[in-house]
C-alpha positions as CSV (number, residue, x, y, z in Angstrom):
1,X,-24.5,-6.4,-42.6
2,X,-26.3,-3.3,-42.2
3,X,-27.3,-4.6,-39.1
4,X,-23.8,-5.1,-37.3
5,X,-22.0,-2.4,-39.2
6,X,-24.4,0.3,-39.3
7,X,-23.7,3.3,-41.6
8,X,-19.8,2.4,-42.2
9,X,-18.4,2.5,-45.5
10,X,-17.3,-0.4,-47.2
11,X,-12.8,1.5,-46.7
12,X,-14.0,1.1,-42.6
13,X,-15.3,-2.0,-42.8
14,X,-12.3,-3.5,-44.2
15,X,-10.2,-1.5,-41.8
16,X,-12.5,-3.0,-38.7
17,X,-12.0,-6.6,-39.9
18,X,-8.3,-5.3,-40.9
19,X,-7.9,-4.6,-37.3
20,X,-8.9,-7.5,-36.1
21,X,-7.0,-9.6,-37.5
22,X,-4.2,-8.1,-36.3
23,X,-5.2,-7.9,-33.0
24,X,-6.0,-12.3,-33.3
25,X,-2.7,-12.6,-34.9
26,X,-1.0,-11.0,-31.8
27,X,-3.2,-12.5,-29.7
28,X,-2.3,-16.2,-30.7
29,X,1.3,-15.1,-31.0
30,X,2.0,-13.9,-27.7
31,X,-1.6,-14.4,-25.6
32,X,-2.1,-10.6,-24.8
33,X,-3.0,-7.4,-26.5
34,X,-6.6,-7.9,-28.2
35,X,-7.8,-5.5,-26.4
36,X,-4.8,-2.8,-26.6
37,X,-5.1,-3.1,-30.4
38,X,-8.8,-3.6,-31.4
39,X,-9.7,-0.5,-29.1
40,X,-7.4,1.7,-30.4
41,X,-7.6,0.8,-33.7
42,X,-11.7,0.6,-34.2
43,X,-11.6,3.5,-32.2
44,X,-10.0,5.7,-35.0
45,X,-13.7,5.0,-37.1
46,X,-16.4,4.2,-34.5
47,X,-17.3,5.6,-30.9
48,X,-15.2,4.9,-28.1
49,X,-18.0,3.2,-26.1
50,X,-18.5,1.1,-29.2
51,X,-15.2,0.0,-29.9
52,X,-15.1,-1.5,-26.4
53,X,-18.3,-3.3,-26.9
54,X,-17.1,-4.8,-30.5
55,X,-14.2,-6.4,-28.4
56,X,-16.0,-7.7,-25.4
57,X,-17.4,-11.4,-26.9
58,X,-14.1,-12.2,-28.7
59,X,-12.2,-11.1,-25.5
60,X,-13.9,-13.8,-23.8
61,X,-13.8,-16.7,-26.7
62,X,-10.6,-15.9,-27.3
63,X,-9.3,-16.4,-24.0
64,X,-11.4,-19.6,-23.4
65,X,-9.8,-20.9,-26.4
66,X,-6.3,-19.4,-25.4
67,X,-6.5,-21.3,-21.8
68,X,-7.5,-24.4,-23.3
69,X,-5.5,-25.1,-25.9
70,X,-3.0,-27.8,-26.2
71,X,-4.7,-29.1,-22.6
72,X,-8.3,-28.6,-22.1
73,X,-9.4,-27.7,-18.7
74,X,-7.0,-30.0,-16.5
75,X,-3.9,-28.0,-18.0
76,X,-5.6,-24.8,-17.2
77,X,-6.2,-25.7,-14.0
78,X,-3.5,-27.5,-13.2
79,X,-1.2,-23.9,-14.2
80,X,-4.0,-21.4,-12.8
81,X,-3.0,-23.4,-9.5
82,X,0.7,-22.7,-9.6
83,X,-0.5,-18.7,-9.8
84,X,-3.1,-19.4,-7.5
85,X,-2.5,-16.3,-5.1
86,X,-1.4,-14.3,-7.6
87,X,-5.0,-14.9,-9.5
88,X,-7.0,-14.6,-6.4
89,X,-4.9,-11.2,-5.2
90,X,-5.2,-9.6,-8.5
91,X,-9.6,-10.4,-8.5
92,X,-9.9,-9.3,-5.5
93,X,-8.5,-6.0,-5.7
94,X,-9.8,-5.2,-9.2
95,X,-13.3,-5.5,-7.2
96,X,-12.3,-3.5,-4.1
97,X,-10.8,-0.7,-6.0
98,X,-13.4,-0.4,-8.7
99,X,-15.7,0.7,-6.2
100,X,-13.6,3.2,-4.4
101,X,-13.4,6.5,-6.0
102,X,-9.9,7.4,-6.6
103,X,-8.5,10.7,-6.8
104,X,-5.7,9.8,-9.7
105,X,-7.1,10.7,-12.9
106,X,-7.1,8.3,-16.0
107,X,-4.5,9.5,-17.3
108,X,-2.1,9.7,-14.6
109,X,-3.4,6.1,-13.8
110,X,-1.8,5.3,-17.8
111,X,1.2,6.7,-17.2
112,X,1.7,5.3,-14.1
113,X,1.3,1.6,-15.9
114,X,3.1,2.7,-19.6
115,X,6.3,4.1,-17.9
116,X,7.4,1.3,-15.6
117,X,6.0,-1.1,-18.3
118,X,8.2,0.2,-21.1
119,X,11.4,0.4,-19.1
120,X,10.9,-2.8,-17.8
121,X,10.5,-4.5,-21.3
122,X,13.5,-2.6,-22.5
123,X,15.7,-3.4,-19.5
124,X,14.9,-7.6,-20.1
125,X,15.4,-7.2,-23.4
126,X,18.9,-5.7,-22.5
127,X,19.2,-9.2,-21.4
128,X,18.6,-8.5,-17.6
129,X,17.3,-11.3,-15.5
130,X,15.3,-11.0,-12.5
131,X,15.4,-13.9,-9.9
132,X,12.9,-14.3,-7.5
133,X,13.4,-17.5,-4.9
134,X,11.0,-19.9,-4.2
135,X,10.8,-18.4,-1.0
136,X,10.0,-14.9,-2.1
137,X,7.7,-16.2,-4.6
138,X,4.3,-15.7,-2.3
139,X,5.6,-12.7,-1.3
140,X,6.0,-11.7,-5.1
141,X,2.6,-13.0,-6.2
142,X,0.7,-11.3,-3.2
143,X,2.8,-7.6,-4.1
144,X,2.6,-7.5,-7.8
145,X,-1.2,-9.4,-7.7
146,X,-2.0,-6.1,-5.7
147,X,-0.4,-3.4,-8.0
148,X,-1.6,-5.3,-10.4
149,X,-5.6,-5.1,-9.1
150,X,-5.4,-1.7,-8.1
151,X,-4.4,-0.5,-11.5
152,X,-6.9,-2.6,-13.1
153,X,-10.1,-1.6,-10.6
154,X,-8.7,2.0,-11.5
155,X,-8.7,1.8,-15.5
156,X,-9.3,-1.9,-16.5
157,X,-5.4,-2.6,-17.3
158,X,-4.0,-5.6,-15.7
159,X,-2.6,-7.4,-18.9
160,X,1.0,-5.6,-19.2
161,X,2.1,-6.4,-15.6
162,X,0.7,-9.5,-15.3
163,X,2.8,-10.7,-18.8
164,X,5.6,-8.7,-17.5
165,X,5.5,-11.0,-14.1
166,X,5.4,-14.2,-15.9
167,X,7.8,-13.2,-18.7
168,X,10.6,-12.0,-15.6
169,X,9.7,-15.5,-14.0
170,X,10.9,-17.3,-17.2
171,X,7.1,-18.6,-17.3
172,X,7.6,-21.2,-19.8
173,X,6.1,-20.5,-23.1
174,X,2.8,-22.7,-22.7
175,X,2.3,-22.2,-19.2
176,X,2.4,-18.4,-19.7
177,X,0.0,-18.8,-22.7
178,X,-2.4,-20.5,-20.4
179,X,-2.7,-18.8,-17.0
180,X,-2.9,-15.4,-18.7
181,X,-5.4,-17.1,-21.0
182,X,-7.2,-17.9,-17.4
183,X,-6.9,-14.2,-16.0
184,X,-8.0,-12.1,-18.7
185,X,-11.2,-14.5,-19.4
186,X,-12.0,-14.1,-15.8
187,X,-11.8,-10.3,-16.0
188,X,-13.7,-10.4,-19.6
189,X,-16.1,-12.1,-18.5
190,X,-16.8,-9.5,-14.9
191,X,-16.2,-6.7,-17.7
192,X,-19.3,-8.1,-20.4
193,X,-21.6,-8.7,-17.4
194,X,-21.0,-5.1,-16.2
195,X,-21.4,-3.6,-19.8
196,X,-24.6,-5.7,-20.2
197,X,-25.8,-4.0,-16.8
198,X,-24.8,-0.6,-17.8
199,X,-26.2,-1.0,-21.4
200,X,-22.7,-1.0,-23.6
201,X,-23.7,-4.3,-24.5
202,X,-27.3,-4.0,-26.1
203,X,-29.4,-5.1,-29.3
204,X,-27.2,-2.3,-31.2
205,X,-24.0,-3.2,-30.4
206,X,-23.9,-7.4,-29.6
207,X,-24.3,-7.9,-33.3
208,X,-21.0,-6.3,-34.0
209,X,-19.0,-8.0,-30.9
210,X,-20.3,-11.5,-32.1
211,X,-19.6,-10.8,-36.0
212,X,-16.0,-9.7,-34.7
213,X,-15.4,-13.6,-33.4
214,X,-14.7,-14.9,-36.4
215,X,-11.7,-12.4,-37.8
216,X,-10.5,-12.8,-33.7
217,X,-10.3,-16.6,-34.2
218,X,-9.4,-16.5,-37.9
219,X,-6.1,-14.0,-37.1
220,X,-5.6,-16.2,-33.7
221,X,-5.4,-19.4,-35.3
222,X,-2.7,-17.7,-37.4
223,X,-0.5,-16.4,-34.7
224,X,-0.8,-19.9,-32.5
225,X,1.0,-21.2,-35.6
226,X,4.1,-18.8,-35.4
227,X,4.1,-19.1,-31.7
228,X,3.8,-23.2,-31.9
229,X,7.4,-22.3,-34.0
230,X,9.2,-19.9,-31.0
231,X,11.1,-21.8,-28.5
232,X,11.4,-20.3,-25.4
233,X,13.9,-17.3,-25.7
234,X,11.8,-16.2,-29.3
235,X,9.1,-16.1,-27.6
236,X,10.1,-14.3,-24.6
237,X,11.8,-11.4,-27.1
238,X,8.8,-11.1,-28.7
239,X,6.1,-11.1,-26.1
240,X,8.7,-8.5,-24.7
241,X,8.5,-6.1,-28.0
242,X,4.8,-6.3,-27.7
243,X,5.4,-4.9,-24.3
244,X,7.4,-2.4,-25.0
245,X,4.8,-1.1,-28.1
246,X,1.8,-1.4,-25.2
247,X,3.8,0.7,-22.8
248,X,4.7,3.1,-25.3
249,X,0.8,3.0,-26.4
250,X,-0.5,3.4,-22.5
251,X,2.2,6.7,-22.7
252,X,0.6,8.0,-25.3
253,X,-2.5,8.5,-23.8
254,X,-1.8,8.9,-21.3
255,X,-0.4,12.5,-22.3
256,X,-3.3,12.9,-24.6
């Protein structure tokens, strides 16, 4: 234990796996915010750079898992395919703009995400509905894949306005589930090859991201069970609240 948690007291280590599970539970509930919540909580007891690599591995399980479930792989691909250019617009600019150096800082980059993010949550929850034709569907896919990549390639964050696309498309519930399932274990899996390149990832800190599997998939398991329960307009509302507590996170610091 010594091993994966180093010199963290037994409060913190029940507060890491505490986390967690929260962050699973969410997770299975809504298919987004692991991430969002296991940084930011294990954050508040271990280093930054190590809080990112405790999430890494269950990022990537998770989102197998996510994508597969209730399908295997011919559902996921048979989804992914409808999103198609929105996938392939979104991975492509996430690589091009990660190598150009930007003059927006970091946290301009979060606000410019949290603001429109929030407001957008809080105006569908209003009950607003956006339309979007089959016609201007390419278009829609090619312009929001692109805002979406460049604000990923500039601070790793695509998963608010990707579920905020979906969720304004009326995505149905298990569709939505899947093809974000798809998109953020394509981008977990770029970000844990890059982390094992630039040394996030080493013999220190892979113990902890594996350990941190099993309180992901324990707290998922548990959220797939109240999302199995939502119908559609539930589960819109609440993937919607989760939204708006993101944006109001990504706000937060960004002004820090």
């Amino acid at each position: 234990m010594d091993l994966i948690f180093n010199d963290l007291s037994a409060i913190a280590i029940v507060f890491a796996i505490g986390i967690t599970l929260l962050a699973g539970f969410v997770k299975g509930a809504t298919g987004f915010a692991l991430p969002m919540i296991m940084v930011s909580g294990l954050a508040t007891i271990l280093p930054p750079d190590v809080a990112i690599a405790a999430l890494i591995v269950p990022t990537v399980v998770s989102n197998v898992w996510q994508s597969l479930r209730g399908g295997g792989i011919g559902a996921a691909v048979i989804v992914a395919s409808r999103f198609k250019l929105y996938i392939v617009t979104l991975l492509l600019v996430v690589v091009i703009t990660a190598q150009l150096v930007s003059e927006m800082s970091q946290n301009a980059t979060l606000l410019t995400i949290g603001i429109p993010i929030t407001l957008l949550a809080l105006v569908l929850l209003s009950g607003k509905k956006f339309s979007i034709s089959d016609g201007g569907r390419k278009f829609a896919d090619v312009a929001v894949g692109t805002i979406s990549g460049f604000l990923g390639g500039l601070a790793g964050i695509w998963g608010p306005l990707t579920v905020m696309y979906l969720t304004a498309l009326d995505t149905p519930k298990k569709d939505q589930v899947r093809v974000t399932g798809v998109i953020f274990g394509a981008g977990a899996v770029v970000l844990g090859l890059s982390h094992l390149k630039s040394g996030l990832l080493n013999a220190q800190t892979i113990p902890l991201s594996l350990f941190m599997i099993i309180p992901v998939l324990i707290g998922q398991t548990l959220g797939n069970r109240l999302q199995d329960r939502l119908d559609q307009q539930k589960f819109k509302r609440l993937t919607l609240l989760v939204l708006v507590v993101a944006g109001l996170n990504l706000i937060r610091r960004g002004m820090m």
